[in-house]
VORO-657215 format. One line per 3 residues: number of its first residue (from 1); their letters; for each residue x, z, y of C-alpha. Coordinates in pm, whole numbers, always signed. Layout:
N
NUM = a = X:Z:Y ~ ...
END
This chain:
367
1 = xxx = -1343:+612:-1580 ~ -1727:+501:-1609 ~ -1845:+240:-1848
4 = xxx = -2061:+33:-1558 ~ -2197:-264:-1860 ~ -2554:-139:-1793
7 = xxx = -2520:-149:-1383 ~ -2762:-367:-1247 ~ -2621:-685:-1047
10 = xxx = -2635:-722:-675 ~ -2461:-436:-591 ~ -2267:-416:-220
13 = xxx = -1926:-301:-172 ~ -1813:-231:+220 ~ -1435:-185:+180
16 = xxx = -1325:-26:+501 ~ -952:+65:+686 ~ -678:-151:+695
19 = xxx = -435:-109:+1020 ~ -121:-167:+741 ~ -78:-386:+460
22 = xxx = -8:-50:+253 ~ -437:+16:+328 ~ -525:-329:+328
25 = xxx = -423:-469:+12 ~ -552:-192:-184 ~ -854:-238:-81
28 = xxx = -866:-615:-129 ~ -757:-510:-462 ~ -1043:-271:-486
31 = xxx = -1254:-580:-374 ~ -1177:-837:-591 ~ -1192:-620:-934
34 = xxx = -1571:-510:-817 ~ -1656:-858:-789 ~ -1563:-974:-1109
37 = xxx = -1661:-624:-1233 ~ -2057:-629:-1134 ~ -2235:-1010:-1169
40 = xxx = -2428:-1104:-843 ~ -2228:-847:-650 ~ -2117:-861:-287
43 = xxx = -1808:-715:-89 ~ -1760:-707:+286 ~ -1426:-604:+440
46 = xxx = -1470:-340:+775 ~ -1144:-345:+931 ~ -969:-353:+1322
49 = xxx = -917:-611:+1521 ~ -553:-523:+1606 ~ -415:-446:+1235
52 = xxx = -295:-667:+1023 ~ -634:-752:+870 ~ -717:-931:+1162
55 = xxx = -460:-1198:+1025 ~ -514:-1187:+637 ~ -860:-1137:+588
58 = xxx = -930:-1477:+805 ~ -652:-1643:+581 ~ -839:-1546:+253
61 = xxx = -1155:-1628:+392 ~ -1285:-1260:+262 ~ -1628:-1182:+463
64 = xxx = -1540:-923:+703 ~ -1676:-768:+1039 ~ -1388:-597:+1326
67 = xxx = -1479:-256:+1468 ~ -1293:-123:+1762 ~ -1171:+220:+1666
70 = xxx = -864:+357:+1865 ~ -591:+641:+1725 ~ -616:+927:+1882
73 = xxx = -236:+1086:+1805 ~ +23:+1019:+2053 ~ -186:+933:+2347
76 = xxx = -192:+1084:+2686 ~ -508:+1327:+2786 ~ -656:+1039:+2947
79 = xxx = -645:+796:+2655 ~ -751:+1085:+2407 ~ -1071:+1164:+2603
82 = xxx = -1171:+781:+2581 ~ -1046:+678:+2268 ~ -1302:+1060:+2178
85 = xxx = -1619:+912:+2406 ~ -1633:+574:+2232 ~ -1641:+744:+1881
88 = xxx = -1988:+768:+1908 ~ -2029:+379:+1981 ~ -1797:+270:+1685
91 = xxx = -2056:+530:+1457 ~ -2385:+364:+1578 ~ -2184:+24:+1552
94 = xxx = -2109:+147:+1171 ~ -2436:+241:+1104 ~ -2557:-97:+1187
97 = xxx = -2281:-258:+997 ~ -2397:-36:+667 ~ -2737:-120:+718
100 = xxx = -2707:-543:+780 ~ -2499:-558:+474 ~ -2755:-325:+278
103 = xxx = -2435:-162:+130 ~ -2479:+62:-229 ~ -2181:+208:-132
106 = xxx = -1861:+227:+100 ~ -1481:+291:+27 ~ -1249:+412:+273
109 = xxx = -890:+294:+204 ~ -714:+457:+479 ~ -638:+356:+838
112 = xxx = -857:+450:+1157 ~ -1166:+229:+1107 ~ -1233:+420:+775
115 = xxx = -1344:+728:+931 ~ -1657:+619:+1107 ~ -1766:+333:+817
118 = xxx = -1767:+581:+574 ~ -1938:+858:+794 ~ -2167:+597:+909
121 = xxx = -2261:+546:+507 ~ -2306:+925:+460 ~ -2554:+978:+736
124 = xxx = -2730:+651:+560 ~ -2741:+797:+268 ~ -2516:+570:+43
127 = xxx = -2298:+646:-182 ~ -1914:+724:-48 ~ -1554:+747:-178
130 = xxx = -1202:+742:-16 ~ -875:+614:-186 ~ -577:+807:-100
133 = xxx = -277:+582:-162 ~ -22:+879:-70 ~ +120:+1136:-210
136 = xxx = -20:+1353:+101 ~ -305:+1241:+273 ~ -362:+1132:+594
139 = xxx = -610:+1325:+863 ~ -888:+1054:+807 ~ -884:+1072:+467
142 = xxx = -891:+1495:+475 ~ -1193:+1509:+640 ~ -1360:+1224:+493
145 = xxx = -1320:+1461:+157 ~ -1533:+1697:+220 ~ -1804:+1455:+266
148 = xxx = -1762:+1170:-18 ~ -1891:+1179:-338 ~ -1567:+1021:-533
151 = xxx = -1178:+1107:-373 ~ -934:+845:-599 ~ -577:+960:-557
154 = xxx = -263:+791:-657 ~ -52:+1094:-676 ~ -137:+1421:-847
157 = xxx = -4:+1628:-603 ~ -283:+1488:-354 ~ -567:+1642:-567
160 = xxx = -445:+1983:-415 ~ -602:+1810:-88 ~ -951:+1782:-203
163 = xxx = -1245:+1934:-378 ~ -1140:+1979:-761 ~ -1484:+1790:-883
166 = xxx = -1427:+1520:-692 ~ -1115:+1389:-749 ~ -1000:+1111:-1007
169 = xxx = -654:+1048:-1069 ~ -615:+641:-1074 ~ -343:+532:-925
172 = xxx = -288:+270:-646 ~ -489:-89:-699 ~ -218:-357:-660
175 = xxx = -266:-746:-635 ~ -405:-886:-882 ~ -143:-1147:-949
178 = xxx = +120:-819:-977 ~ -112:-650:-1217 ~ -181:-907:-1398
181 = xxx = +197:-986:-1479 ~ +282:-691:-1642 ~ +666:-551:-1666
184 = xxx = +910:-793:-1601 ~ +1234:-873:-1753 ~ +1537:-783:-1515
187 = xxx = +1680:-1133:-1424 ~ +2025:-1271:-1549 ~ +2146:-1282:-1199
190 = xxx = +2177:-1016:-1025 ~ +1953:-1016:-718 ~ +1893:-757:-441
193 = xxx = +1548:-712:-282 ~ +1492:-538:+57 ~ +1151:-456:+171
196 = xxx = +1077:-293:+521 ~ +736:-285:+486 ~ +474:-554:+543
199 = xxx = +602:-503:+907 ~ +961:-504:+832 ~ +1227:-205:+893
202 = xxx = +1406:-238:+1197 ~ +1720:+56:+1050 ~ +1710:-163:+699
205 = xxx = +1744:-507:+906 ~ +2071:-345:+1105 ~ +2231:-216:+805
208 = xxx = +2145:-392:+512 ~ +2342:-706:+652 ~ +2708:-469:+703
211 = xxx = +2605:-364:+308 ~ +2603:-726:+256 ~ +2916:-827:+402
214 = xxx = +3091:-529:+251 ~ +3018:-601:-109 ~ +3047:-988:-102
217 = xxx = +3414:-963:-145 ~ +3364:-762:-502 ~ +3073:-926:-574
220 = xxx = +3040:-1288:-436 ~ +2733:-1394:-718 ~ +2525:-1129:-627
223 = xxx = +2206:-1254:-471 ~ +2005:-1130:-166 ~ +1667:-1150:-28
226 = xxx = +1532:-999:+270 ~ +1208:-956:+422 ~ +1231:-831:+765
229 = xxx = +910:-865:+928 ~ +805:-1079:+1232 ~ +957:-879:+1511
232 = xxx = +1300:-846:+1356 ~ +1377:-1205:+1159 ~ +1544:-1355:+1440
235 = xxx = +1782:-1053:+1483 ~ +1836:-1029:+1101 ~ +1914:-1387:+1010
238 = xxx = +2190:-1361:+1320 ~ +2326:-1086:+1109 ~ +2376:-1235:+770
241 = xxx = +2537:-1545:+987 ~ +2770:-1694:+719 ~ +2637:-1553:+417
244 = xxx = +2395:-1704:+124 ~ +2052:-1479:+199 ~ +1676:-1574:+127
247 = xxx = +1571:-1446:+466 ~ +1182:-1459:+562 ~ +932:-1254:+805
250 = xxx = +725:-1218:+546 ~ +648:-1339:+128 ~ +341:-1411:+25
253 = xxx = +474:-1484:-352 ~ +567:-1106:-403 ~ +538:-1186:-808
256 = xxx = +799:-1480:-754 ~ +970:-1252:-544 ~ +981:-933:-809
259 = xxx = +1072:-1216:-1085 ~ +1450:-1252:-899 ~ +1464:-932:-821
262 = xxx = +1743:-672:-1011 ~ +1706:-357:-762 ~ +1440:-306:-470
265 = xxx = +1607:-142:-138 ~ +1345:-50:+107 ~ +1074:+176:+246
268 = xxx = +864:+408:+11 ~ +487:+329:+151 ~ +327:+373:-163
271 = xxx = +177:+35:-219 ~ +547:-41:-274 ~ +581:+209:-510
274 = xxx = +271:+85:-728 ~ +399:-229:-710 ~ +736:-198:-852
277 = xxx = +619:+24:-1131 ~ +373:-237:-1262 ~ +663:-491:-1310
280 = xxx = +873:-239:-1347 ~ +1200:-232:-1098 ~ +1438:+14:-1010
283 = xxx = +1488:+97:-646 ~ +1723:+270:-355 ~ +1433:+418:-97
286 = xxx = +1479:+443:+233 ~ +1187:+663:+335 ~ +1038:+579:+704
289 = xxx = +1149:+959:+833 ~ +848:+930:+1106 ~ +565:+867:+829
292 = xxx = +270:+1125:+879 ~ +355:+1435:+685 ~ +691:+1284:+571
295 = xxx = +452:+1180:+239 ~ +731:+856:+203 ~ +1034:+1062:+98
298 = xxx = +739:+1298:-97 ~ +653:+962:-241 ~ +1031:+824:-309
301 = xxx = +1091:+1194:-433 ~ +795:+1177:-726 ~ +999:+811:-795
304 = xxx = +1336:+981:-778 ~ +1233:+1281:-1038 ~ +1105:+1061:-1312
307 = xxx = +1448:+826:-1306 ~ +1329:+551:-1176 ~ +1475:+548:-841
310 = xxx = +1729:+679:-617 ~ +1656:+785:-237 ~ +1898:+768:+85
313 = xxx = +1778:+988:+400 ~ +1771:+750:+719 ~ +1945:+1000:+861
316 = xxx = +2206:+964:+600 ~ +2196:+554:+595 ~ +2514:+368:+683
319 = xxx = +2644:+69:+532 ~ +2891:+194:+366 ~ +2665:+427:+184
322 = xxx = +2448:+162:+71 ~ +2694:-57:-50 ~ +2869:+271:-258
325 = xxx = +2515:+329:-373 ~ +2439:-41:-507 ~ +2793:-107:-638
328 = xxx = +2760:+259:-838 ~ +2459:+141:-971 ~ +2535:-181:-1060
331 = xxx = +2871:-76:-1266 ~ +2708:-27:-1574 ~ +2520:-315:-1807
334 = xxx = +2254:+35:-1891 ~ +2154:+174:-1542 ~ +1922:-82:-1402
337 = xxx = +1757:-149:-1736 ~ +1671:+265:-1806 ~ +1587:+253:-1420
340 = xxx = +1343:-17:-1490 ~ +1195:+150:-1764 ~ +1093:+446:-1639
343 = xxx = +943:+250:-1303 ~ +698:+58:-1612 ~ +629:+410:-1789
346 = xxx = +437:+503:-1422 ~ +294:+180:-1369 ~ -122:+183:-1295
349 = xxx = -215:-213:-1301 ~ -569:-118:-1397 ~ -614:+100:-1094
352 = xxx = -829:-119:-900 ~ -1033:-204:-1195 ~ -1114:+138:-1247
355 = xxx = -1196:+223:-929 ~ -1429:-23:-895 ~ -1630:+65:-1218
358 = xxx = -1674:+387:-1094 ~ -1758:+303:-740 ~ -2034:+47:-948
361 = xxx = -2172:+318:-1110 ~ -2211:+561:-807 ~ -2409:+279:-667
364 = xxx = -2623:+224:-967 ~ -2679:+598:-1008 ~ -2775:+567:-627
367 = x = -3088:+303:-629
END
């Protein structure tokens, strides 16, 4: 990546998508490291007013501006031909955003919103870039690749995807607390993690509590947490009735969280999957089977080759097979351990770093 010690400070950052935590934190990520990356510089967050950056970017107090920008897959005719006619009016509204915050450049990180920010930035003339979390990219960020001047990927099979020149291999930015931490020891006791998702897994939050009743007789220490998402905590905690679960909607502590943790079982987004191979833990994926262009069991799959983890079909997903699946791996004092290893061996915590010294340098290069 670029050296960016000579940029010169004042440089603006939009960050724009969100819709999912697996395309907002990134880019927070991507945020935070060019702030402490350029002196004097400024970031603004571009995001919609119905995803989950709505909540979070209030709650960090992060400067950010809402743009209404509506999907356009799975809708009827009707709602397709709208959602098309106020395109236009979310670019002009992008163009003004670009040109308020005198932006240097723009970063899309996924989600709906990114597409007309970054567009918006092209016509202005600043400098662009997308970062493609997945292992396959989304429609947004296909298109937006032909126009950008920088694609970061976090997978190499998503160069494929993209003009050759353009691409840099980088990895997935993760928080900074995570990357910061480094790989972590596998606790004494063992612990199992599940993760649906920053909006929860409804199939995980029906089965995961049978897999917990099942292997409590054989192994009454082993510990359980479970995030489940707002929709589905009530439901969930009524399952594991009678058992000894950390049960929550939603943890903001992930690092605490990783610290207890022996094995991961949960959904493959691939902010996950950067995640766990910073600090290094094993995993059982569940890929979400309805993901665009199945890239979370192409993600769990790139996981699964190297060692690190294992990966049940939903299709495939009862309790019983779960609890086989844990208790197999859990039989011998080496598996989790290797498992772990190989996670760290793939980890990226400079990622976001990275990409923000070379998003700093397209600006400088652009003034």
């Amino acid at each position: 990546m670029t050296d960016v010690t000579d940029a010169p400070k004042g440089l603006r950052l939009i960050v724009a998508g969100g819709g999912t935590g697996g395309h907002l934190f990134p880019g927070i990520a991507i945020g935070e490291a060019f702030l402490e990356t350029v002196p004097g510089s400024r970031v603004l967050f571009v995001g919609s007013p119905r995803g989950i950056e709505a909540r979070v970017l209030p709650e960090r107090n992060l400067p950010h501006e809402f743009l209404e920008v509506r999907a356009l897959k799975g809708l009827s005719l009707g709602k397709k031909l709208a959602t098309l006619l106020g395109l236009p009016l979310a670019l002009l509204r992008a163009m003004g955003i670009v040109r308020k915050f005198g932006a240097d450049v723009v970063i899309g990180v996924g989600g709906y919103v990114s597409g007309p920010v970054v567009l918006a930035a092209r016509l202005l003339g600043r400098k662009t870039a997308i970062q493609e979390q997945n292992s396959v990219p989304g429609f947004t960020n296909r298109v937006l690749g032909k126009i950008v001047h920088r694609v970061f990927t976090a997978f190499e099979s998503a160069a494929v995807f993209f003009p050759a020149r353009k691409v840099r291999l980088a990895g997935n930015p993760i928080r900074k607390e995570i990357a910061s931490a480094g790989a972590l020891p596998l606790p004494e006791k063992k612990t199992i993690t599940v993760l649906g998702g920053s909006q929860g897994a409804r199939r995980l939050n029906e089965v995961v509590p049978e897999t917990c009743k099942l292997l409590r007789a054989k192994r009454p220490d082993l510990g359980w947490i479970h995030q489940t998402g707002e929709q589905g905590f009530a439901a969930a905690k009524e399952r594991y009735a009678g058992a000894t679960v950390d049960v929550a909607p939603f943890y903001k502590d992930m690092l605490d969280v990783f610290r207890k943790t022996s094995l991961v079982v949960g959904r493959s987004g691939a902010s996950t999957l950067a995640e766990l191979c910073a600090v290094g833990r094993p995993a059982v994926f569940i890929p979400f089977p309805f993901a665009t262009d199945n890239h979370q069991e192409i993600n769990a799959r790139e996981l699964e080759r190297a060692g690190a983890a294992e990966v049940i079909l939903e299709k495939d997903l009862t309790a019983k097979e779960l609890a086989d699946r844990i208790e197999k791996l859990l039989a011998s004092s080496e598996t989790l351990p290797e498992m772990a290893r190989r996670a760290a061996a793939r980890g990226r915590p400079k990622a976001a770093r990275e990409i923000a010294a070379e998003c700093a340098a397209l600006a400088a290069a652009g003034r």
